[in-house]
SENUSE-274668 format. One record per atom (N, C-alpha, C, O): residue in three letters; x, y, z. Coordinates in steps of 0.1 Angstrom, whole numbers, padded with zeros to 4 digits, always signed. Layout:
<recs>
ALAXYZ/...
</recs>
This chain:
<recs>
UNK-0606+0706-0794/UNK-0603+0693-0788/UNK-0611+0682-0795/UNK-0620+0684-0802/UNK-0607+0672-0793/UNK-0612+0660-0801/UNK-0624+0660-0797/UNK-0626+0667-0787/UNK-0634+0653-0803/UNK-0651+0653-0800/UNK-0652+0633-0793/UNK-0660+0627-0786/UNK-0641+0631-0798/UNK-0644+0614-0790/UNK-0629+0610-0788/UNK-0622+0619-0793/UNK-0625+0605-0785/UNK-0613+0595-0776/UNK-0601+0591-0783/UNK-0605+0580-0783/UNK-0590+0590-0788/UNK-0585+0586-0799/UNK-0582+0571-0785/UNK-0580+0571-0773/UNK-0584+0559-0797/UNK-0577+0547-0791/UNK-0567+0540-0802/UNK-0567+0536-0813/UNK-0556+0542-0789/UNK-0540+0540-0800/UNK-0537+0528-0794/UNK-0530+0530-0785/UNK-0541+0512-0796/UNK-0536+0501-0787/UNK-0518+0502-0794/UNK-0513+0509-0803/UNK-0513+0493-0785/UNK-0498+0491-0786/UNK-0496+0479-0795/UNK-0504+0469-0794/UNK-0485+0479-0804/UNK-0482+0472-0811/UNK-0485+0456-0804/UNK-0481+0453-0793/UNK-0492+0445-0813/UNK-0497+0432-0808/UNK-0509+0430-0799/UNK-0513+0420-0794/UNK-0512+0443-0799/UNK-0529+0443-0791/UNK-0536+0443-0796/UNK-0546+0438-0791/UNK-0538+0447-0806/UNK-0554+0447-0819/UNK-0547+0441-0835/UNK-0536+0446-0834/UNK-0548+0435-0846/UNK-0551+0429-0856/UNK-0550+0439-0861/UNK-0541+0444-0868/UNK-0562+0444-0859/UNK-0569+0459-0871/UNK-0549+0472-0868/UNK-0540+0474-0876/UNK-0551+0476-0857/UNK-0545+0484-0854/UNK-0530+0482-0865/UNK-0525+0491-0872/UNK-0527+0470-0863/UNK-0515+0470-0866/UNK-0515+0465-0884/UNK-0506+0461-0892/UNK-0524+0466-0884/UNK-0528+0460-0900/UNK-0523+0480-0906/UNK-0514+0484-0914/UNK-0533+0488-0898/UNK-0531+0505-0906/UNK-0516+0508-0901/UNK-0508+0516-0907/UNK-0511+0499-0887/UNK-0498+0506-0886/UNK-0487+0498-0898/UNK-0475+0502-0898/UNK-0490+0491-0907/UNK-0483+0484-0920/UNK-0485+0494-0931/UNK-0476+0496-0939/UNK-0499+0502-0932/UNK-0503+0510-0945/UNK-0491+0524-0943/UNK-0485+0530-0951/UNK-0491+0526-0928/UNK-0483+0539-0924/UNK-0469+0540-0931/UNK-0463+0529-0931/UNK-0463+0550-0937/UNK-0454+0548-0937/UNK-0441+0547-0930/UNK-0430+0542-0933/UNK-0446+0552-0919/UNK-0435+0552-0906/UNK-0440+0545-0897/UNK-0437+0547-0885/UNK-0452+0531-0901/UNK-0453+0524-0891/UNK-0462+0532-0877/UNK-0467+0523-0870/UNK-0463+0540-0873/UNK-0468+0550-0867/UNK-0489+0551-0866/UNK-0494+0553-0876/UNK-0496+0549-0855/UNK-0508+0553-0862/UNK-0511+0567-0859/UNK-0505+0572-0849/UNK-0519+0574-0865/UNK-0519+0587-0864/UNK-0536+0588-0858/UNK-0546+0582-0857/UNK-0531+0603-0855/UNK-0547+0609-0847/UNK-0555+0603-0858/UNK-0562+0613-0856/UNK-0559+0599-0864/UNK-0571+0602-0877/UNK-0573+0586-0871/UNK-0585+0583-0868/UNK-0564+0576-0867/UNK-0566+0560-0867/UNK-0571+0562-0856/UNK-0583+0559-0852/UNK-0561+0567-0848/UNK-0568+0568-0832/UNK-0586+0570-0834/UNK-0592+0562-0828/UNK-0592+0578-0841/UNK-0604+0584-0840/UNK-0613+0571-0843/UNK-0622+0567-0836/UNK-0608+0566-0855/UNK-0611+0554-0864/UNK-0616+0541-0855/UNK-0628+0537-0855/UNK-0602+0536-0848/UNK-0601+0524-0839/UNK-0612+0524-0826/UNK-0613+0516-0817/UNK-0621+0537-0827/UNK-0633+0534-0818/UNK-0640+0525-0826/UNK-0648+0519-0819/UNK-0640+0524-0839/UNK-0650+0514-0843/UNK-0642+0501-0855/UNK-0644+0499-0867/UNK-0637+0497-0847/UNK-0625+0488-0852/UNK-0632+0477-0866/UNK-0623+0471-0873/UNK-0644+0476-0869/UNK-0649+0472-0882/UNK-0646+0483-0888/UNK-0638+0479-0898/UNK-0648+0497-0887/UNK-0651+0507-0899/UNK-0641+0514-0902/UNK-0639+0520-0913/UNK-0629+0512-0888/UNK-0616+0511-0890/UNK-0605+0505-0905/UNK-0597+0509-0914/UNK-0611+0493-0900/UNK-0606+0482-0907/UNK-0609+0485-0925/UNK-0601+0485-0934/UNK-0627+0488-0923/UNK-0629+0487-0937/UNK-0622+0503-0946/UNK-0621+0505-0958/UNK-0618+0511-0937/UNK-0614+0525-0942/UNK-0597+0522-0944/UNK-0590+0530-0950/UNK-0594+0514-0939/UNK-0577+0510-0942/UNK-0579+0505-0953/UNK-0571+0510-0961/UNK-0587+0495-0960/UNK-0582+0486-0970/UNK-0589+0497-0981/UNK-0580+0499-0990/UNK-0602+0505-0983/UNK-0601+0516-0989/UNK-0593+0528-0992/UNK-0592+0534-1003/UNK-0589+0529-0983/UNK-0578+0544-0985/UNK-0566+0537-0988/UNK-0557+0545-0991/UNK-0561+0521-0988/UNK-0548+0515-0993/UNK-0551+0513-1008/UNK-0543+0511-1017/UNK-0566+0515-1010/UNK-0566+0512-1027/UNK-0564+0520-1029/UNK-0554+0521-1035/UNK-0574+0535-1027/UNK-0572+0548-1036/UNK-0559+0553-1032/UNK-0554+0560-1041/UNK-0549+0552-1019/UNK-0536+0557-1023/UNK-0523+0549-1026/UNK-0512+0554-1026/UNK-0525+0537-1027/UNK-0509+0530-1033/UNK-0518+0520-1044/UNK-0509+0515-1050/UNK-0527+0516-1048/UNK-0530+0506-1058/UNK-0539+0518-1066/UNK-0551+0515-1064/UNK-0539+0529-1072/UNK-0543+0535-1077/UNK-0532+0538-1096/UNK-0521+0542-1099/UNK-0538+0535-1100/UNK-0528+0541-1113/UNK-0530+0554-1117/UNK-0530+0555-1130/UNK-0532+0562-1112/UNK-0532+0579-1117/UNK-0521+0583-1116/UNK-0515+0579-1106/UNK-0514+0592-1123/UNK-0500+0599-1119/UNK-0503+0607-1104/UNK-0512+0615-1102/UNK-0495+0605-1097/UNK-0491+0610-1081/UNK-0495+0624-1079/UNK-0500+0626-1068/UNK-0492+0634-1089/UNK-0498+0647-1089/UNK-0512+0651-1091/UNK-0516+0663-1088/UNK-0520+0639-1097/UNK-0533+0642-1098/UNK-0539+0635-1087/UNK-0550+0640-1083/UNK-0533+0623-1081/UNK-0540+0622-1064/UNK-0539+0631-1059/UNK-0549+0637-1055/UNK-0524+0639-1055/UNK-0524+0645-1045/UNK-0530+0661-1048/UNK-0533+0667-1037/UNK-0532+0667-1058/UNK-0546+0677-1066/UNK-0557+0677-1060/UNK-0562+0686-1052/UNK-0563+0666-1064/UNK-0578+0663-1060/UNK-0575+0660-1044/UNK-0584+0665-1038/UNK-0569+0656-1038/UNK-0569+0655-1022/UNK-0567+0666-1019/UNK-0577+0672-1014/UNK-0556+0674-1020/UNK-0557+0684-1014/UNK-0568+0703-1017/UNK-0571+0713-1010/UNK-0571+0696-1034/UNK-0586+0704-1035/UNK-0598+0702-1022/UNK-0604+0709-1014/UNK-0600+0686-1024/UNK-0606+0684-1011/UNK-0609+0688-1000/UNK-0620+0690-0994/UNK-0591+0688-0993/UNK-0594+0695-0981/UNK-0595+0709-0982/UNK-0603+0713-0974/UNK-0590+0719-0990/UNK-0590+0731-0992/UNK-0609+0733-0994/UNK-0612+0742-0986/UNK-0618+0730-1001/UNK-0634+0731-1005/UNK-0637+0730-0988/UNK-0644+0737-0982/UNK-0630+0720-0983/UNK-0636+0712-0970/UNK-0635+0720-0955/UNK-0641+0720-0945/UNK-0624+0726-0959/UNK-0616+0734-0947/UNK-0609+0723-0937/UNK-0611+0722-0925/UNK-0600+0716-0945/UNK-0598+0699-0935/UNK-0587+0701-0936/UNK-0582+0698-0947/UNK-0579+0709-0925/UNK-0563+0716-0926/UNK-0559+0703-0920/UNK-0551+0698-0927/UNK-0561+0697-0912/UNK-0551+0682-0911/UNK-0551+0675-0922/UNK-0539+0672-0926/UNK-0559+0671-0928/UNK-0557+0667-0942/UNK-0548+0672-0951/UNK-0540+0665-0957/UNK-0550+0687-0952/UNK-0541+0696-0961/UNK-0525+0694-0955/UNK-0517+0694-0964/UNK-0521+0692-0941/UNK-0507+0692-0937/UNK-0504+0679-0941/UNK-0493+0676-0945/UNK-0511+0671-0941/UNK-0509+0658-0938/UNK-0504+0656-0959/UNK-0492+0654-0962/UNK-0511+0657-0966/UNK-0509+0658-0975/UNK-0495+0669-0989/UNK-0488+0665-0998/UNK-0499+0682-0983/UNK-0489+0688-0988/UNK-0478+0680-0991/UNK-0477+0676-1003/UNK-0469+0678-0980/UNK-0456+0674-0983/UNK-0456+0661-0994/UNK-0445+0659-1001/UNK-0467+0653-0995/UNK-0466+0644-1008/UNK-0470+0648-1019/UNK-0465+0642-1028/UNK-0480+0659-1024/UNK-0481+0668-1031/UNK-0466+0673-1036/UNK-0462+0668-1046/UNK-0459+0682-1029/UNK-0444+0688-1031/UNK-0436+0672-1041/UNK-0430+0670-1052/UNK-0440+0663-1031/UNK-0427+0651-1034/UNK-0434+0649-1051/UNK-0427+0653-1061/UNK-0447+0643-1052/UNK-0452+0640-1067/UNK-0455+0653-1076/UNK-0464+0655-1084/UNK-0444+0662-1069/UNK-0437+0677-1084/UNK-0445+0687-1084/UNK-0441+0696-1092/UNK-0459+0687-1075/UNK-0462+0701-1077/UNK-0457+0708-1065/UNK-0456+0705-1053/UNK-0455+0720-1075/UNK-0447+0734-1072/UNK-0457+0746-1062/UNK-0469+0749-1062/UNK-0449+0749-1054/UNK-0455+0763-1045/UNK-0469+0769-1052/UNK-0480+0769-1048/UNK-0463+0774-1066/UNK-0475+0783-1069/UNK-0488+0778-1075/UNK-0498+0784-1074/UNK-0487+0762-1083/UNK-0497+0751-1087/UNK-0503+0750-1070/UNK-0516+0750-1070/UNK-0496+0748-1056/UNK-0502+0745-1040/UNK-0512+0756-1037/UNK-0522+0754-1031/UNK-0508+0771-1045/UNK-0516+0783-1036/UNK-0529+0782-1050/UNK-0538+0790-1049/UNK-0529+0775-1060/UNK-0539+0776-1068/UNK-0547+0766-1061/UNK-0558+0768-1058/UNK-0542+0755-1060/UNK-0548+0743-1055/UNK-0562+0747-1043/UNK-0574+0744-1044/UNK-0552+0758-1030/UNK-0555+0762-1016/UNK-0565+0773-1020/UNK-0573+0776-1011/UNK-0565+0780-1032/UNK-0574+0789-1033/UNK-0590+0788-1037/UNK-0593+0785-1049/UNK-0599+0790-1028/UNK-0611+0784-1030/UNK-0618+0791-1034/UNK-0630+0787-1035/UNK-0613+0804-1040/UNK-0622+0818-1046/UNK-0619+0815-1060/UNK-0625+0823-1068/UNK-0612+0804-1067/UNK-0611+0801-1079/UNK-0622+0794-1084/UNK-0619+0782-1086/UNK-0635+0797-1088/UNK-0644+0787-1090/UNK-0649+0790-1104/UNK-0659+0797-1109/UNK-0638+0782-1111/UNK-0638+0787-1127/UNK-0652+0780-1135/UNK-0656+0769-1131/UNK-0658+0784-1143/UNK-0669+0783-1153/UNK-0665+0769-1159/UNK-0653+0767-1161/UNK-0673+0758-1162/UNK-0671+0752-1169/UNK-0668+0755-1182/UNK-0660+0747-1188/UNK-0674+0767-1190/UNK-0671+0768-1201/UNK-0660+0774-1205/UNK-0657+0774-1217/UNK-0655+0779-1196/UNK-0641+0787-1198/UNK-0630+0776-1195/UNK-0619+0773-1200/UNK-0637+0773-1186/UNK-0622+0762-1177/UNK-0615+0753-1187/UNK-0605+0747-1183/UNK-0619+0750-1198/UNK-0612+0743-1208/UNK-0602+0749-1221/UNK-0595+0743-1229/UNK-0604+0764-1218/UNK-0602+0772-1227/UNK-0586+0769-1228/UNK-0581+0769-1217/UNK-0577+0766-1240/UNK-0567+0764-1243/UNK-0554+0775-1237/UNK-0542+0772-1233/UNK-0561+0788-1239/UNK-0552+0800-1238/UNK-0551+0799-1223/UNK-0540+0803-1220/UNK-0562+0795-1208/UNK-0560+0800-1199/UNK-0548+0800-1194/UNK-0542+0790-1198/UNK-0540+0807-1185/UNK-0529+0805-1179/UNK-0533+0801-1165/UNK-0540+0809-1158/UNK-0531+0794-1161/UNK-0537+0785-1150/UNK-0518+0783-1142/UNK-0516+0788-1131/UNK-0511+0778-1146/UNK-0497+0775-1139/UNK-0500+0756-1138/UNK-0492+0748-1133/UNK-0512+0752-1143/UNK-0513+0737-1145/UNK-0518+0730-1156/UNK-0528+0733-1164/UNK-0511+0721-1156/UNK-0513+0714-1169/UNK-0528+0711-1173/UNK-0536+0711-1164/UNK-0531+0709-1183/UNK-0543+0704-1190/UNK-0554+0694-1181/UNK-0565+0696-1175/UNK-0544+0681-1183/UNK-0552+0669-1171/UNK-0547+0678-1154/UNK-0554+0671-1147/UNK-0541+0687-1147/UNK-0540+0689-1138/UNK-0557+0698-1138/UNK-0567+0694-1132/UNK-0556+0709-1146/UNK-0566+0719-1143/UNK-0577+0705-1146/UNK-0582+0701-1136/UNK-0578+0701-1152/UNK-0596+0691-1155/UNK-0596+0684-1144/UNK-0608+0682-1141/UNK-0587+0679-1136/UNK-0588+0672-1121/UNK-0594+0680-1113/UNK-0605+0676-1108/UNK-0591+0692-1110/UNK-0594+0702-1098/UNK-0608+0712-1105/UNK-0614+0720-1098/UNK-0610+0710-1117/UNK-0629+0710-1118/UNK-0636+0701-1117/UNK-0648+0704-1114/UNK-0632+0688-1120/UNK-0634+0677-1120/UNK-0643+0677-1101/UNK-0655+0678-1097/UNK-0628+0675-1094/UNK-0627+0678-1080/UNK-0639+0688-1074/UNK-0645+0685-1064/UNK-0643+0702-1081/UNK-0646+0713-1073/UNK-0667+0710-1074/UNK-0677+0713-1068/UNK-0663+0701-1087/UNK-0678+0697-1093/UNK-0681+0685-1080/UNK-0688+0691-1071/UNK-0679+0676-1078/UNK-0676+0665-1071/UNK-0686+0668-1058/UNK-0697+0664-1054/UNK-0672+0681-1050/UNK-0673+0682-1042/UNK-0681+0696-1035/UNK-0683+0698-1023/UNK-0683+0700-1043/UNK-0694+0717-1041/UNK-0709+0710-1045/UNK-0719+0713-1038/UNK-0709+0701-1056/UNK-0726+0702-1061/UNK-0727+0690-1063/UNK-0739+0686-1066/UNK-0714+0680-1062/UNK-0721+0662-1064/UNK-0723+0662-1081/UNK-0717+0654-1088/UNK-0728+0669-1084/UNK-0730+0665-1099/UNK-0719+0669-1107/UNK-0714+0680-1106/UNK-0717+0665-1113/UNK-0708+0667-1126/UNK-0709+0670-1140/UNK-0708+0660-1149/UNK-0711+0679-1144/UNK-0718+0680-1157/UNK-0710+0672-1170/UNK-0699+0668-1167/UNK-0712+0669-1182/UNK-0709+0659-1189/UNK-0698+0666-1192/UNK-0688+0659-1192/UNK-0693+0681-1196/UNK-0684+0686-1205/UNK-0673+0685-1195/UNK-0662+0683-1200/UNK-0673+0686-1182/UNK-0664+0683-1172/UNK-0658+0672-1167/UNK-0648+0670-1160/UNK-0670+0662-1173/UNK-0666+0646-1170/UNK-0654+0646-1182/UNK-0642+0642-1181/UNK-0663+0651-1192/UNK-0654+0647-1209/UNK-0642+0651-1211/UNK-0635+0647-1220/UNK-0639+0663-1200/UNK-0626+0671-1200/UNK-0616+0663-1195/UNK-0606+0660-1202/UNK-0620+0657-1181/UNK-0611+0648-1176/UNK-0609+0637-1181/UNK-0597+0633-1180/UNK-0619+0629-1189/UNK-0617+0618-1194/UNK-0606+0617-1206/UNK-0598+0607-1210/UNK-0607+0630-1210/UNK-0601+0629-1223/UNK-0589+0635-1220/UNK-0584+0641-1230/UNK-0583+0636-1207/UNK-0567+0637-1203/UNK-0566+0624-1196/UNK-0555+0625-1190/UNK-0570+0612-1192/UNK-0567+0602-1188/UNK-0564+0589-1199/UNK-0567+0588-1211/UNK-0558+0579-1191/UNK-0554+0572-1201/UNK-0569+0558-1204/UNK-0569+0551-1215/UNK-0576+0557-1194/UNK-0587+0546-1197/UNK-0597+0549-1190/UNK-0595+0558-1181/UNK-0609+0542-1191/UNK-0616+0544-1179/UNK-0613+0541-1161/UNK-0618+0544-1151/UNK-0602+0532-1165/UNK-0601+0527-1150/UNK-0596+0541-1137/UNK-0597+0543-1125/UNK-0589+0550-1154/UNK-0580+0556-1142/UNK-0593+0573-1143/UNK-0591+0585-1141/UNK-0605+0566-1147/UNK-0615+0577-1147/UNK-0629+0575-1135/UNK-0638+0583-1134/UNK-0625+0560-1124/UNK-0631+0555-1117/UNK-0623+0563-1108/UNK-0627+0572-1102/UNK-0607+0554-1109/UNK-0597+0557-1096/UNK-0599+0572-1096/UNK-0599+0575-1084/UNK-0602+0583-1103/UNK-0602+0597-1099/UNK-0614+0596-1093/UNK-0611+0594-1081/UNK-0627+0597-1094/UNK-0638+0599-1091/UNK-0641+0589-1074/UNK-0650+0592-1066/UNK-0632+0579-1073/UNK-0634+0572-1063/UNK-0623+0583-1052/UNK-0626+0586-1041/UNK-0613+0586-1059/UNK-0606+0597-1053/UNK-0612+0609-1045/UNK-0610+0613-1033/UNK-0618+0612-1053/UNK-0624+0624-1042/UNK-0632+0622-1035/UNK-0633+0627-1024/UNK-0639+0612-1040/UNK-0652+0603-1027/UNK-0645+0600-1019/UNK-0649+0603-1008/UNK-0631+0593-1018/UNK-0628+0590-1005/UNK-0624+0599-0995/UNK-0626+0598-0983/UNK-0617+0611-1001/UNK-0611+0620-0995/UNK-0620+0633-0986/UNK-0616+0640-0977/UNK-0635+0634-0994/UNK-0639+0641-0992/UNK-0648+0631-0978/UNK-0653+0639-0970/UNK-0650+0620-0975/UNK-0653+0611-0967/UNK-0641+0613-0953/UNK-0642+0616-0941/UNK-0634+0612-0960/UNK-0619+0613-0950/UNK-0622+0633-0944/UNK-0619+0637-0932/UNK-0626+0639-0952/UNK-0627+0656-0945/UNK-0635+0653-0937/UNK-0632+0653-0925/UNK-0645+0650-0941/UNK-0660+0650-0930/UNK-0655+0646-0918/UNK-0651+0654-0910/UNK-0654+0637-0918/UNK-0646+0623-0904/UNK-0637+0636-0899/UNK-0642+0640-0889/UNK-0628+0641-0904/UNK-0616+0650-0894/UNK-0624+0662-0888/UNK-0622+0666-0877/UNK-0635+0668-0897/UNK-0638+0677-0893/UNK-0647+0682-0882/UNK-0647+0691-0873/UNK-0655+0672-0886/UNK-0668+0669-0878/UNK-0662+0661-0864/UNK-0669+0664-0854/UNK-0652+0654-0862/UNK-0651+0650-0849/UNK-0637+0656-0843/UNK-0632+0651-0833/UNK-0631+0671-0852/UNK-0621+0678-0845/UNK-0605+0668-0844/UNK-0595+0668-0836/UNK-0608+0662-0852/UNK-0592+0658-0854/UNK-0581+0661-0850/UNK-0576+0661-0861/UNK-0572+0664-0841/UNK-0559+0670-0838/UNK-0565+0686-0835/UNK-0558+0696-0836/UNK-0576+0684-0833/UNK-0579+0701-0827/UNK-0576+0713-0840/UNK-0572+0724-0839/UNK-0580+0704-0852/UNK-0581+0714-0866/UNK-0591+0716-0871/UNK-0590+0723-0882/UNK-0604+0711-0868/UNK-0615+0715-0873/UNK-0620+0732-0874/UNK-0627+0736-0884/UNK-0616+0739-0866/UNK-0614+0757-0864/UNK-0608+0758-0873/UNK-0614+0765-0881/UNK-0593+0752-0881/UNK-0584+0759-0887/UNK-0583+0759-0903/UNK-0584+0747-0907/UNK-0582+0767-0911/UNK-0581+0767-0923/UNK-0569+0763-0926/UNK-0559+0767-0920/UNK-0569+0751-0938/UNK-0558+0750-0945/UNK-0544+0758-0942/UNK-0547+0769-0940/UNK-0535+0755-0942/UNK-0524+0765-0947/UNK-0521+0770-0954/UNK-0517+0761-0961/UNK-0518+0785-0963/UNK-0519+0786-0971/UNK-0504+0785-0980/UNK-0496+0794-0976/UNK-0499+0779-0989/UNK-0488+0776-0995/UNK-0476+0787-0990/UNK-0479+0799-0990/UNK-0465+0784-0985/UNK-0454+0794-0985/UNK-0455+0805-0974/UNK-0447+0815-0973/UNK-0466+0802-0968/UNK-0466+0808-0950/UNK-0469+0798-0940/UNK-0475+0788-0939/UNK-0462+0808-0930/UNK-0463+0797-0919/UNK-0476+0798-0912/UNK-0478+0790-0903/
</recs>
């Protein structure tokens, strides 16, 4: 059960509210805003952040939705993970790229993880996002050969900020669901690709 209140005002009652019900795509606010709109400043400032890192972001669509859904998978933030998947699917990754993504027993070496021959089922800049991602978010630090990996599959630094601001936000966004039981998923682990 939720740990605090969700407050969903009705469309023309709050500013803030209806500002995230514009980011939504179906107009809709969801349990996560509800939780949010108890503190209708931090609300506010978490809409215009999570509008940057997910629609004014220039990274290709598969490497947001990678590192988010690495996120929740490190995190155990299965509303995030549902919430996510299906835009994952839409920006082209595939079932079995989802159950590598969902698998948290993958905690490859940095010095291997670059290795040309590995067969991984993801591309070059995909696999350097999700060590990128696992560095981030397991140990905060990032070692240089990991930074250098990713960097040197992106196209500038900007879109070497937009990643790294990427998982800071998302991994911000786990905490928040987990810790205050979000839609009653904080118990539940991710789903795992291709079961129900």
């Amino acid at each position: 059960m939720p740990r605090i209140s969700y407050v969903l005002p009705t469309r023309g009652e709050s500013a803030i509210a209806d500002m995230i019900r514009h980011r939504r795509k179906d107009g809709e606010l969801t349990e996560l805003d509800g939780v949010l709109l108890n503190a209708p400043n931090i609300a506010e400032g978490y809409n215009a952040l999570l509008k940057a890192v997910r629609t004014c972001n220039s990274l290709p669509d598969d490497i947001k939705e990678l590192m988010i859904l690495r996120v929740a998978a490190l995190n155990s933030a299965a509303y995030e993970w549902i919430q996510h998947e299906p835009l994952a699917q839409k920006a082209g990754l595939d079932a079995s790229q989802l159950a590598i993504i969902r698998d948290v027993s993958i905690v490859p070496a940095p010095a291997e993880a670059f290795n040309k021959e590995a067969k991984t089922g993801l591309s070059r800049l995909q696999f350097a996002a999700l060590i990128f991602t696992d560095h981030m978010t397991r140990l905060v630090k990032v070692p240089q050969n990991v930074f250098d990996a990713l960097r040197a599959e992106l196209e500038n630094e900007q879109q070497m900020l937009e990643a790294t601001a990427t998982v800071a936000a998302y991994n911000m966004v786990s905490r928040i669901l987990v810790a205050l039981d979000v839609d009653d998923k904080a118990e539940s682990d991710p789903p795992i690709p291709g079961y129900e």
